[in-house]
N, C-alpha and C positions, 0 to 999 in steps of 0.2 A: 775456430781457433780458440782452444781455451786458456783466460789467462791469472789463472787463478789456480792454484791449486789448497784444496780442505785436508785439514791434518786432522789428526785424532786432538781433542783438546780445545777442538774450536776455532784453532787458530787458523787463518788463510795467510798465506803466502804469496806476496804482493810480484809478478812483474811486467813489470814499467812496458808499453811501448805508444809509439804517439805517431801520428798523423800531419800532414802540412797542412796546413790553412792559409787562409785569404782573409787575413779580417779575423773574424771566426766563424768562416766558411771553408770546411775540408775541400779541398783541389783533387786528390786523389786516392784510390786506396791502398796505394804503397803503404806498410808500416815502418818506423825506424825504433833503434833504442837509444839509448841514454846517452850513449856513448857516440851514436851518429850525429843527436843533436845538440850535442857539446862541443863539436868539431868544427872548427873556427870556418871552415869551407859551407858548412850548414846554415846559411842565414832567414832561410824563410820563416815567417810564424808556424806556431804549433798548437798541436791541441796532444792533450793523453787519453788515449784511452780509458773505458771505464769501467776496472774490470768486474766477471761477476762474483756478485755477492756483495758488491757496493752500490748507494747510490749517493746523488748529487742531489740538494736542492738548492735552487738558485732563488735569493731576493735578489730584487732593482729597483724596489722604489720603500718610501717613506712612508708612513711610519713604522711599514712591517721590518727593515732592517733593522733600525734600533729596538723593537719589542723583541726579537729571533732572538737578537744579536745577548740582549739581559736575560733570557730566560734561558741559553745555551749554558752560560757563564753561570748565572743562582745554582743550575742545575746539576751543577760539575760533568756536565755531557763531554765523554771523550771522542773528539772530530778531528778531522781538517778543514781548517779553514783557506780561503784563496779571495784577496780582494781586489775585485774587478772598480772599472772607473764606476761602473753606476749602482754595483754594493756588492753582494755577497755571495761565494757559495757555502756549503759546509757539507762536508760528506762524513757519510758512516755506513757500516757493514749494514746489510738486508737479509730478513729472514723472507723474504717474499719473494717467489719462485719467478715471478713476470713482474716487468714492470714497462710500463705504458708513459712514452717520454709525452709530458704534458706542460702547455705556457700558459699564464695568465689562469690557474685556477686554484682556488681558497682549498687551507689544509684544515683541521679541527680544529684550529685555533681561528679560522675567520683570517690567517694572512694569507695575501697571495703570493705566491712562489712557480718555478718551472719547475720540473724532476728528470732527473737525466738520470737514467741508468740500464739495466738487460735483466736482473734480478738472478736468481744463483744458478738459474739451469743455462748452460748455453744453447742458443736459440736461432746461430747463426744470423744476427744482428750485432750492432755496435751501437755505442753511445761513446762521445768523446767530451771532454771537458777543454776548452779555449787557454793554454797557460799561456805563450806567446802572440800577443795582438798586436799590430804596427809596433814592429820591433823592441816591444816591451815584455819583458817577463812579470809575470804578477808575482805578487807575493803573497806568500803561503805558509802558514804556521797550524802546528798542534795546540791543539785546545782540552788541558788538561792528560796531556797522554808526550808518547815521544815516538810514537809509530804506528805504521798502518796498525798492525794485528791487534792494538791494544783498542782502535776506534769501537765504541759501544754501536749497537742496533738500533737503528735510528728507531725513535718511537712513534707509535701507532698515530699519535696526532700532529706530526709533523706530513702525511701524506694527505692526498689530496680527499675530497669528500665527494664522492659519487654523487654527481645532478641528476636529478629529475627534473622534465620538463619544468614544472611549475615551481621551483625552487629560486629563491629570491637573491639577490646580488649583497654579498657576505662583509659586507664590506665597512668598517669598523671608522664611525666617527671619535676621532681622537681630540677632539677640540672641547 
């Protein structure tokens, strides 16, 4: 299922569709649209889809959320942002053909983050991002921009750092 379509220009063409959740655990692989899960009969949680040529990364803990969070904003990075109860995502377009959903591992900058996304080829997988958790919608704002197509490529050292065995734990004393 592709959900994405590339225009000449760069631009991609965003649409929407989303899945049920438990939590933010998908229940099944039905999809629904905007419009199903706007309909007052609709009440379960949800998650959206995530389509390709985007991806997610997710902070949850301190101090990497407030360092992501200042160096997004100095940078004028155009994202989406979505704020969950234990910190952040931000999403932006991929130039990276595959990408490999990973938790708990250091980007070039030494934070830790998870990466949720399928990268631009479809590859008959999905990645969903949690927007409805126990009957709560998060909230979700642009950062610097007013739409998907305008979100910049996320940069090189926002992803994750290939470990080697003997490679040390990245992990940034801030005190």
């Amino acid at each position: 299922m592709i959900l994405y379509k590339y225009e000449k220009g760069g631009k991609y063409q965003m649409s929407e569709l989303f899945v049920k959740t438990k939590g933010k655990k998908r229940i099944d692989t039905k999809t629904y649209t905007r419009e199903q899960i706007s309909a007052p009969s609709f009440t379960d949680d949800y998650g959206r889809l995530i389509n390709c040529g985007y991806v997610v990364f997710d902070f949850d803990e301190q101090p990497y959320i407030d360092i992501i969070s200042k160096i997004i904003e100095k940078s004028n990075l155009k994202c989406k942002k979505l704020i969950t109860t234990r910190g952040v995502h931000y999403m932006f377009r991929t130039t990276l053909n595959n990408i490999k959903n990973k938790n708990h591992e250091f980007n070039w900058l030494g934070l830790q983050c998870d990466i949720k996304g399928i990268g631009r080829q479809e590859q008959g997988k999905t990645a969903y991002q949690a927007i409805k958790v126990k009957g709560e919608v998060r909230k979700e704002e642009f950062i610097h921009c007013s739409s998907d197509d305008e979100l910049d490529f996320a940069p090189k050292w926002l992803y994750h750092i290939k470990k080697k065995k003997d490679q040390q734990d990245l992990t940034i004393d801030m005190t």
